[in-house]
C-alpha positions as a printed NumPy array, in Angstrom:
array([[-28.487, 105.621, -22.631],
       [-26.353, 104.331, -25.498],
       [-25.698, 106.728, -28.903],
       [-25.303, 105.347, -32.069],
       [-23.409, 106.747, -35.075],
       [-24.244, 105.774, -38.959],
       [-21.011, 105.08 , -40.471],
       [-20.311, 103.587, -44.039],
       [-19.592,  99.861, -42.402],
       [-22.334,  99.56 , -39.869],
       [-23.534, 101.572, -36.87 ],
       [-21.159, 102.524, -34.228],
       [-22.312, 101.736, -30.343],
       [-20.952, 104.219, -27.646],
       [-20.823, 104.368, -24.195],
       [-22.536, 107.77 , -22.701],
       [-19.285, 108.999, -21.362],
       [-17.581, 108.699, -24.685],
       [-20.233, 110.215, -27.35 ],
       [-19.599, 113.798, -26.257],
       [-15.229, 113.296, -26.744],
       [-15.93 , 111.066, -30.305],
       [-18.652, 113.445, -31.079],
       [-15.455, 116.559, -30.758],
       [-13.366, 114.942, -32.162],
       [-15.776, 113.88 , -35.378],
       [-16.439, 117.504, -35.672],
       [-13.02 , 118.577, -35.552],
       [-12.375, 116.419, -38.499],
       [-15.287, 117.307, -40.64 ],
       [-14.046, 120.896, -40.167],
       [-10.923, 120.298, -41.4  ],
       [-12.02 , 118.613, -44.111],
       [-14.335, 121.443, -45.223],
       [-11.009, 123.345, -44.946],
       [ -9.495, 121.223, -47.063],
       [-12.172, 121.383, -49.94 ],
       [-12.351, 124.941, -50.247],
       [ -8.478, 125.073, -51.228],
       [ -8.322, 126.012, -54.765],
       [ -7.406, 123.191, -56.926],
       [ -3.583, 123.038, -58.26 ],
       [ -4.649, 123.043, -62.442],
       [ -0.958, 122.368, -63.669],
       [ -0.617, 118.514, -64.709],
       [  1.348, 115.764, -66.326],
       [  0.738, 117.934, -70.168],
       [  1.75 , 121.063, -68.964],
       [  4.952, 119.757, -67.162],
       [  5.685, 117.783, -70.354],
       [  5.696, 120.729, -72.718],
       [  7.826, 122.682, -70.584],
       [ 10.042, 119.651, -70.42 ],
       [ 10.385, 119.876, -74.235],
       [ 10.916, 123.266, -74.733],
       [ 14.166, 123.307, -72.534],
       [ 15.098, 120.07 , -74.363],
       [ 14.878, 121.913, -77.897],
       [ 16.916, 124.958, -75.553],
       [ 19.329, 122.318, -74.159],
       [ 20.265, 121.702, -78.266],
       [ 20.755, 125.286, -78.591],
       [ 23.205, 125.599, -75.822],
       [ 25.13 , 122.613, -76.645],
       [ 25.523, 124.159, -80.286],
       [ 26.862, 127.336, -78.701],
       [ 29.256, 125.239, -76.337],
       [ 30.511, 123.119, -79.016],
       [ 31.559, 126.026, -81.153],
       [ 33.266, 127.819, -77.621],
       [ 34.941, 124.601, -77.214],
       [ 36.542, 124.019, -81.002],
       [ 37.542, 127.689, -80.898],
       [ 39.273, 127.415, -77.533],
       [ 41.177, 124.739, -79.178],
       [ 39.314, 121.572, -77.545],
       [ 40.563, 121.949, -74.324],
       [ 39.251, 118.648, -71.619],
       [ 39.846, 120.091, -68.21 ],
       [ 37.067, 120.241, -66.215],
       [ 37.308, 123.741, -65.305],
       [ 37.431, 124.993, -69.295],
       [ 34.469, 122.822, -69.872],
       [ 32.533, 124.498, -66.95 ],
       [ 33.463, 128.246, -68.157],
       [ 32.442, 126.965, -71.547],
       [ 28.936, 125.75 , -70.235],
       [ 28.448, 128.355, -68.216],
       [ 29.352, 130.879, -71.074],
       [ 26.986, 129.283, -73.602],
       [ 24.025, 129.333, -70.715],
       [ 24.894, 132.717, -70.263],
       [ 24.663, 133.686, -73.904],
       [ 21.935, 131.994, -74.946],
       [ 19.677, 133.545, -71.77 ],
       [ 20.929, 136.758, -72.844],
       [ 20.299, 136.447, -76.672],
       [ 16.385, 134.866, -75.677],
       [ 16.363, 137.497, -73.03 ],
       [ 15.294, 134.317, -70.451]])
């Protein structure tokens, strides 16, 4: 006896001693692809990524102000380490005055 399977290019032809192992592993993969369809959809997309991308761009303008004026007042100093306590200190006072 010789089993055939519908598939969307033709009709596939199999042996009798390999429908029942195809057959498994067929229904293996139809089960975890109804697995797979009854994950809840991810909603967040391109838009909502992009509007969070410019509200920390209208913060990141914010925080440079507040750096800019810790940097004139401490004098304009160019070593790396000042310019790191300065970011850090104008990250830190902005999250704390926006309570982020």
């Amino acid at each position: 006896m010789v089993f055939t399977i519908p598939g969307p290019v033709g009709e596939l032809t199999l042996k009798p001693e390999l429908h029942g192992a195809v057959m498994d592993v067929l229904e293996r993969k139809q089960a975890s692809f109804d697995e797979m369809l009854a994950l809840p959809a991810f909603r967040a997309g391109g838009a909502d990524m992009l509007v969070d991308c410019l509200a920390l761009l209208v913060h990141s303008g914010h925080v440079l102000a507040l750096a800019e004026d810790a940097w004139l007042a401490a004098d304009f100093p160019l070593d790396e380490g000042a310019l790191k306590a300065i970011a850090d200190q104008a990250a830190t006072r902005f999250a704390r005055d926006h309570r982020l």
